[in-house]
TORVODREN-435895 format. One record per residue: residue in one letter; x, z, y of N, C-alpha, C in turn. Coordinates in steps of 0.001 Angstrom, whole numbers, plus 500000, padded with zeros to 6 digits. Example, Ala and Ser with C-alpha at 12.3 -4.5 7.8 and 13.67 -1.06 7.14 Angstrom:
<zabas>
A513190507800494310512300507800495500513200507800496700 S512850507080497750513670507140498940512900507870500030 
</zabas>
This chain:
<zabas>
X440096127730732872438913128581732740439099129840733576 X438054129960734513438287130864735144438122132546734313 X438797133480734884439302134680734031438264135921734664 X436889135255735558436460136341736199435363136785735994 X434755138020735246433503138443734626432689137430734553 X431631137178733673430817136394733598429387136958734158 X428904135741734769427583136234735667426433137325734774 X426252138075735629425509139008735405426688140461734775 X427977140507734852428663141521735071428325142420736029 X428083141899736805427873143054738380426054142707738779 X426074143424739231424462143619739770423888142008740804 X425042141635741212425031140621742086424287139104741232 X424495138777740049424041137747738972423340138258738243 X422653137334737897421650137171736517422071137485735174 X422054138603734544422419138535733289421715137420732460 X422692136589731183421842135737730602420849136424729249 X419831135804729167419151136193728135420082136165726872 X419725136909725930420346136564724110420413135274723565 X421140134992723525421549133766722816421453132749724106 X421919132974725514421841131708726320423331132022726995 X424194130934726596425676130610727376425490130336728560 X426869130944728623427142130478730165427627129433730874 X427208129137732114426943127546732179428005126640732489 X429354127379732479430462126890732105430973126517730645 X430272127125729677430433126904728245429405126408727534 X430052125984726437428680125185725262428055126136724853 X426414125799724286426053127106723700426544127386722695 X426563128634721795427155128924720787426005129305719820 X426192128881718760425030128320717668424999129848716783 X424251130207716608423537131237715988424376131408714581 X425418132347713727426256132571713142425741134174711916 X424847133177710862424478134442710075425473134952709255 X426869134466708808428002134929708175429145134269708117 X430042135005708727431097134939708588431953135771708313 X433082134563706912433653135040705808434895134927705728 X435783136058705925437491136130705915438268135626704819 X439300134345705078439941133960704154440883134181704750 X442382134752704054443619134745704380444341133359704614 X444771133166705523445287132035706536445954131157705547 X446986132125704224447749131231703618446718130605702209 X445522131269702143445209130639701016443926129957701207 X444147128791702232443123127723702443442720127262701452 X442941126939700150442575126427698718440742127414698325 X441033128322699207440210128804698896438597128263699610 X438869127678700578437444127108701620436605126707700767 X436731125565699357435701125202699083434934126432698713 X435447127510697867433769128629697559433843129154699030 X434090128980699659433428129800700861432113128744701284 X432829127414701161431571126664701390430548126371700149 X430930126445699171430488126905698216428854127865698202 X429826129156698847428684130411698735427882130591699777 X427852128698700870427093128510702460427212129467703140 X428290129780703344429264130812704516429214130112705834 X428261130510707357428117129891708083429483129211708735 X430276130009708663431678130711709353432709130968708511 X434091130356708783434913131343707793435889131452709037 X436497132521709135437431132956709447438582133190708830 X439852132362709102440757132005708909441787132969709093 X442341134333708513443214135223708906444777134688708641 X445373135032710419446613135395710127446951136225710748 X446310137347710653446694138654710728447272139684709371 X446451140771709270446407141943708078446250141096706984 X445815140268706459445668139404705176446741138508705047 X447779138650705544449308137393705445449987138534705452 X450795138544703793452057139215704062452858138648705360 X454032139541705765454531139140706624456129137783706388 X456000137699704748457237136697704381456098135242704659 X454993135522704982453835133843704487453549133688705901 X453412134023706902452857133688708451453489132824708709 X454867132092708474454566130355708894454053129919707853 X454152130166707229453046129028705938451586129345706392 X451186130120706272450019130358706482449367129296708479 X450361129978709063450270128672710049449879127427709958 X450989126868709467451115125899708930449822125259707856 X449401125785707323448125125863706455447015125954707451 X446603126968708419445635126675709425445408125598710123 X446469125153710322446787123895711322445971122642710490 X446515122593709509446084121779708537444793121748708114 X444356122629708128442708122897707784442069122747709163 X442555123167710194441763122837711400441559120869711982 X443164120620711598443081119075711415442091118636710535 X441785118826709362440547118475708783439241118658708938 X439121119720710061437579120150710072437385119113711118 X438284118863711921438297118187713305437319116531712843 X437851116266711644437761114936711409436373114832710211 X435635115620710066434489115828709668433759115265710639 X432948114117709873431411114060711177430534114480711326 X430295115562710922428914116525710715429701117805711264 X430794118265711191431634119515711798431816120517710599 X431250120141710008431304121302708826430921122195708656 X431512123138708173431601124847708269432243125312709586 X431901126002710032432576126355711381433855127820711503 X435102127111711881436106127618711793436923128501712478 X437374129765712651438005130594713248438888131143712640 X439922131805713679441186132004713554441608133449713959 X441454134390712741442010135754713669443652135854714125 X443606135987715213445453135452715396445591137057715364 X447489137282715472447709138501716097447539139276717045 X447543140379717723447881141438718827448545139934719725 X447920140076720955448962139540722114449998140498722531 X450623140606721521451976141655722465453058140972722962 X453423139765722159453876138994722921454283137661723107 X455316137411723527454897135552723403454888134865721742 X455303135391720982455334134882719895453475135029719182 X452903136011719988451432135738719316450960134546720559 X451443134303721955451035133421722934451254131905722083 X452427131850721553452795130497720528451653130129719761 X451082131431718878450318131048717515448993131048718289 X448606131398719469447516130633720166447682129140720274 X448300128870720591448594127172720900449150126516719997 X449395127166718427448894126272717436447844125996716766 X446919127223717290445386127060716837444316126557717275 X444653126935718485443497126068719552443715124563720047 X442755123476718742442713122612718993441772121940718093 X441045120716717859440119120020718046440166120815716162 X438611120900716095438380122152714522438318123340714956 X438489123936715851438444125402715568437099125690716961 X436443126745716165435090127029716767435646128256717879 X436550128862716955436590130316718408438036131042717396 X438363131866718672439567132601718498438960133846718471 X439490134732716889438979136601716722440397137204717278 X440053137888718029440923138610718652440942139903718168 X442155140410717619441826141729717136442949142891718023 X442822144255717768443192145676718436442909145084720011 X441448144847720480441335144596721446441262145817722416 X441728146618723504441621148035724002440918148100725534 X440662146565726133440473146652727791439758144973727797 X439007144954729138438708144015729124440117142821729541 X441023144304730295442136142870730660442764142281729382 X442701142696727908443023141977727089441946140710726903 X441271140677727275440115139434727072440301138719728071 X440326139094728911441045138044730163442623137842730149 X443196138097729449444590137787729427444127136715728044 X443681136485727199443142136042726466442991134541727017 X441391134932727447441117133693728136441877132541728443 X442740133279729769443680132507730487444563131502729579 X444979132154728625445744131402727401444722130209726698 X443883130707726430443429129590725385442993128780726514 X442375129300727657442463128160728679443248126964729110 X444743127199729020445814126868729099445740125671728184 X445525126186726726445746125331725375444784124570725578 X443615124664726127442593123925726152442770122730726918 X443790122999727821443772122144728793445134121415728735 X445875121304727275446665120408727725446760119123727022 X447340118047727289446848116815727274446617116432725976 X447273116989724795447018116299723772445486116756723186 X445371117622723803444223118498722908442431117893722960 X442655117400724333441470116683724606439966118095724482 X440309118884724542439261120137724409438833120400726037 X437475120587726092436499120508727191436907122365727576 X436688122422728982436944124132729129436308124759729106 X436469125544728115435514126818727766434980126395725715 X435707125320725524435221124803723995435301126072722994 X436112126523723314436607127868722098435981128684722587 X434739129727721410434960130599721566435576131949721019 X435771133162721956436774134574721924435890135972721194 X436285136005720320435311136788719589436035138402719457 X436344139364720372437325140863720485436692141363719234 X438075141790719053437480142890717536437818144292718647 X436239145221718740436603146421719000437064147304718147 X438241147887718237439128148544716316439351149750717323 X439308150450718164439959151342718879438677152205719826 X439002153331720364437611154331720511437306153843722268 X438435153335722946438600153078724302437626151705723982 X437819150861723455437456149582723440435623149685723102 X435645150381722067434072150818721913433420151523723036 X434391152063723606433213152917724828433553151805726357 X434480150492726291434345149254727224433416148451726579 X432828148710725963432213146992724982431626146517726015 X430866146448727159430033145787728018431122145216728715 X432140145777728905433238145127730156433699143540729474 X434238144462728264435192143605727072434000142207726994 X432671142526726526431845141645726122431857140503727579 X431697141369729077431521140588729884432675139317730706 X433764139907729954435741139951730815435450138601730759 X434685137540729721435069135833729900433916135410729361 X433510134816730059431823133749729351432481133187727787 X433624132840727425433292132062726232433464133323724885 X433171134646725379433015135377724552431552135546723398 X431943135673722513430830135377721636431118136508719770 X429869136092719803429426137110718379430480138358718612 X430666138856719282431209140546719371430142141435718725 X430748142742718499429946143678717928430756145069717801 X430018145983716880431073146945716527431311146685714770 X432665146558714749433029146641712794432956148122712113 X432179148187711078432469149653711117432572149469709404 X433769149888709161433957150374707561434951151314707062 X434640151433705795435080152863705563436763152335705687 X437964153828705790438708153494705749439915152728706870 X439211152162707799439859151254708660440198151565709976 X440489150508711048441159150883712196439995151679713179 X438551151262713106437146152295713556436901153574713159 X437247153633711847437220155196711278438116156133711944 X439368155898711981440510155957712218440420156544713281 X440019155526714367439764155745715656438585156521716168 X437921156637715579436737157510715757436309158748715564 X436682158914714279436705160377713174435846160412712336 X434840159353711816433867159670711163434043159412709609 X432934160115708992432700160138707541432246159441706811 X432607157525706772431624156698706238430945157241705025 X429599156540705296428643156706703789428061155293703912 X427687154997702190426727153858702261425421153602703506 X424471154923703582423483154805704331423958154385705418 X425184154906706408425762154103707512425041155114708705 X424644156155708373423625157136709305424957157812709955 X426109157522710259427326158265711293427590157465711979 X427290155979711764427741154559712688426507153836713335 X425081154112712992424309153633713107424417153795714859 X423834155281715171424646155192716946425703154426717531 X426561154104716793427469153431717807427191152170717755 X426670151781716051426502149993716221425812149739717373 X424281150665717136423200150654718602423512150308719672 X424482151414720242425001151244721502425963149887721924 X426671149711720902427209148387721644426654146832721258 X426158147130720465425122146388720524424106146365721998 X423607146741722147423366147165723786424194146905724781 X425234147077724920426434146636725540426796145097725519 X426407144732724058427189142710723990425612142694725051 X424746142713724759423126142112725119423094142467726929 X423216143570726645423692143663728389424940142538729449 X426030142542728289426820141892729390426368140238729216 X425286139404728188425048138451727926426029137646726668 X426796138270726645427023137236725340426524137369724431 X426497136040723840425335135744722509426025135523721596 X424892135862720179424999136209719276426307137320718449 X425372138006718423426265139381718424426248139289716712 X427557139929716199427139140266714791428093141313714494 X427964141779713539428666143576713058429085143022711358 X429576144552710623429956144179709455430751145731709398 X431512145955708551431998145016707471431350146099706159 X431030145401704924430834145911703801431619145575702722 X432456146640702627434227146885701571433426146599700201 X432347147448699505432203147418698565431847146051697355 X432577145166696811432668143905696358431249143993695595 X431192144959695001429800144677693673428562145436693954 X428869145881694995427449146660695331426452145892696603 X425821144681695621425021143910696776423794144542697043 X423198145667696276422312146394696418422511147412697937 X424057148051697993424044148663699465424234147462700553 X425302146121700211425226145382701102423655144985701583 X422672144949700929421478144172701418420785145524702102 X420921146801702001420655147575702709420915147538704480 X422615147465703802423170147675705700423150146248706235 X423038145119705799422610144137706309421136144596707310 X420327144810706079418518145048707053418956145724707911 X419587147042707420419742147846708674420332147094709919 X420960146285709840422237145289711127421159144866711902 X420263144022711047419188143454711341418094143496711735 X417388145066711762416666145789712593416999146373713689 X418307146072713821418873146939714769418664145799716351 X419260144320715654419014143400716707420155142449716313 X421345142852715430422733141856715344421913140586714732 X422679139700714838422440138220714797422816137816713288 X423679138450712547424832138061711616425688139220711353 X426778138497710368427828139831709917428976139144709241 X429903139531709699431547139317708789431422140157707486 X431833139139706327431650139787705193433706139158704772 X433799139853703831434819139706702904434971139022701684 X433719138934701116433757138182699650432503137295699154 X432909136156699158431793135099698983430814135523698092 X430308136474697791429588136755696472428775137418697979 X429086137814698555428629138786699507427518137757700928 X427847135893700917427405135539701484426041135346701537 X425637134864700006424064134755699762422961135655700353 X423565137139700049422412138313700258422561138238701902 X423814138187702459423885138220704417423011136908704516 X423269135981704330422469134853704737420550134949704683 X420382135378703255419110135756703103418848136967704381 X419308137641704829418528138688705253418776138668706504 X419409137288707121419321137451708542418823135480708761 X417639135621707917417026134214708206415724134526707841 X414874134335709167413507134517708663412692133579707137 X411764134527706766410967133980705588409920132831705923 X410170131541705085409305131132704923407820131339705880 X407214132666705307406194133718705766406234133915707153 X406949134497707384407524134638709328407574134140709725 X408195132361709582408036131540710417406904130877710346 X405909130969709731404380130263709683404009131482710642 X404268132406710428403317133483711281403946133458713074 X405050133304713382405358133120714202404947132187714930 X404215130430713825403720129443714557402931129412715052 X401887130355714150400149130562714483400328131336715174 X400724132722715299401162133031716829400813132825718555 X402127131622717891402235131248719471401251130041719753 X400585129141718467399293128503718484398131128991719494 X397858130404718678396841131461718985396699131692720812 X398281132443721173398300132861722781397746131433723321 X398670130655722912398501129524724177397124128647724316 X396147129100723005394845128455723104393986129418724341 X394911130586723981394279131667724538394542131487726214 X395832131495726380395831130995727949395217130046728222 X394981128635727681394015127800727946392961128242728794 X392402129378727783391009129680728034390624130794728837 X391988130902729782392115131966730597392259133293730405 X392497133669728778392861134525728265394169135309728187 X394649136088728630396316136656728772396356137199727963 X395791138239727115396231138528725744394707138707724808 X395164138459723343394289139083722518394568139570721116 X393906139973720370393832140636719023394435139448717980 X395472139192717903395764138511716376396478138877715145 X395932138814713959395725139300712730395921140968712916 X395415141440713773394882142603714161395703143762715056 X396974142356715559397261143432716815397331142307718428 X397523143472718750397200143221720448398835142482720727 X398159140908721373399998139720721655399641139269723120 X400829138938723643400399137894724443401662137730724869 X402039136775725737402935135926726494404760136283725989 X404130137833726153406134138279725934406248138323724108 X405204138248723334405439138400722166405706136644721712 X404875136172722299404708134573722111406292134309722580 X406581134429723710408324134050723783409216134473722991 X408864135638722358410162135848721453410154135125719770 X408366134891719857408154134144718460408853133154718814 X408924131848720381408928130884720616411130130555719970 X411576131874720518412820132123720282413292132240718934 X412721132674717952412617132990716811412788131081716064 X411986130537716674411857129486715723412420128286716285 X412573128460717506413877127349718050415424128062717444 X415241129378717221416845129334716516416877128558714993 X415915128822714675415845128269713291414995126792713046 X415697125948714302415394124983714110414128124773714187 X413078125515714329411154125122714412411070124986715453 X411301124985716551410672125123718082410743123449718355 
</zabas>
């Protein structure tokens, strides 16, 4: 896999629209939650699938003491062998590995990347050359004989945790086409706070700017489906369904949550209603009778649509399966 910006990095290419891969990679399927299980306690997948967690993410990072990381290995491996052999694919599976610092996290790449696993989370990501040093690796794994994996199958999902990395997000987002669902994480307490200086609050009105902006940044450099997170608080689904909408007005796709109780309300609030998608149909019904009739835009259910509103309805309901 080649290691060199993905088109529309430089002024010279086409940036791709939201949600369209690059044409070296598969597309990557629209991801309303994904849910962190610690690497060693796979026992746990069924409630994740359980609580219709689009995604789980498989930690063997910060969630594995450090006496359990071969077990916990060892346990990934095993669960990725099983997803592999699902005929429907399942739940879709990822792997936050360690820091590439050094060959011993290069190893636990190339026990993960193989037939089951949807994408590699990369975390203390600081430059885009960590995403392209990245790449190159799982490229590698991808490509060797037992693995039978097509290039570019995995995708690289950077955790921006650091203030350098948040103010690269367009580079980072652009460093390898099979980059996907990036965002900014922002919760109280953690390696973003940390790095940043700010004062989390529920309302999220100190992070809301930065989600914005790099958010802007994944959409600019083209990779799709962007999603953000994280919400610490276990029992307060009343603020989670807040900063969800908020994620969700903003433009993110989805969100990494922590606790299956937490999947229902993310799922609900980043899947259109019932309602929306009928209105979205008549819609785009409406324009295109209307172009018929040589009409480019008109008044429906009492505002002014036409062509660019109709494409994004048209987008709206091919993600969700209507188109």
């Amino acid at each position: 896999m080649s290691s060199e910006p993905r088109a529309g990095a430089t002024g010279a290419a086409r940036t791709p629209t939201p949600g369209e891969s690059h044409p070296t990679t598969p597309p990557r399927p629209p991801l309303r939650s994904l849910l962190f299980v610690p690497g060693h306690r796979t026992d746990w997948l069924p409630k994740a699938r359980a609580a219709g967690a689009d995604a789980v993410v498989l930690d063997l990072e910060d969630a594995v003491p450090a006496a359990d990381k071969p077990l916990a290995r060892a346990r990934v491996a095993e669960a990725l062998a099983e997803a592999a052999a699902e005929p429907d694919g399942g739940m879709a599976l990822f792997v936050r590995v360690n820091p590439l610092g050094d060959w011993t996290a290069a190893e636990e790449l190339r026990a993960v990347v193989r037939p089951g696993l949807a994408g590699v989370v990369l975390p203390k990501v600081h430059t885009a050359g960590d995403v392209r040093l990245a790449d190159r690796l799982i490229g590698w794994c991808e490509h060797e004989h037992e693995r039978g994996l097509p290039a570019g199958t995995t995708a690289l999902v950077p955790l921006l945790e650091s203030a350098r990395a948040l103010h690269d997000a367009h580079d980072i987002a652009a460093a390898a086409p099979r980059v996907a669902y990036a965002g900014a994480l922002t919760a109280p307490g953690g390696d973003v706070e940390r790095a940043v200086g700010y004062r989390w609050s529920a309302q999220g009105t100190e992070t809301l700017a930065l989600r914005s902006r790099v958010l802007l940044d994944v959409r600019a450099a083209g990779a799709p489906c962007p999603v953000t997170g994280l919400w610490t608080d276990i029992a307060d689904l009343t603020g989670l369904r807040a900063f969800a909408e908020q994620n969700r007005a903003l433009g993110y796709e989805g969100m990494m949550a922590i606790h299956p109780t937490h999947i229902p309300v993310i799922n609900e609030v980043f899947s259109p209603t019932p309602e929306e998608l009928d209105h979205y149909t008549r819609l785009v019904a409406a324009v295109e009778s209307a172009q018929r009739a040589g009409i480019g835009a008109l008044t429906f259910e009492g505002r002014m649509v036409d062509e660019a509103m109709a494409e994004t309805a048209r987008a709206v309901l091919a993600r969700h399966g209507h188109g």
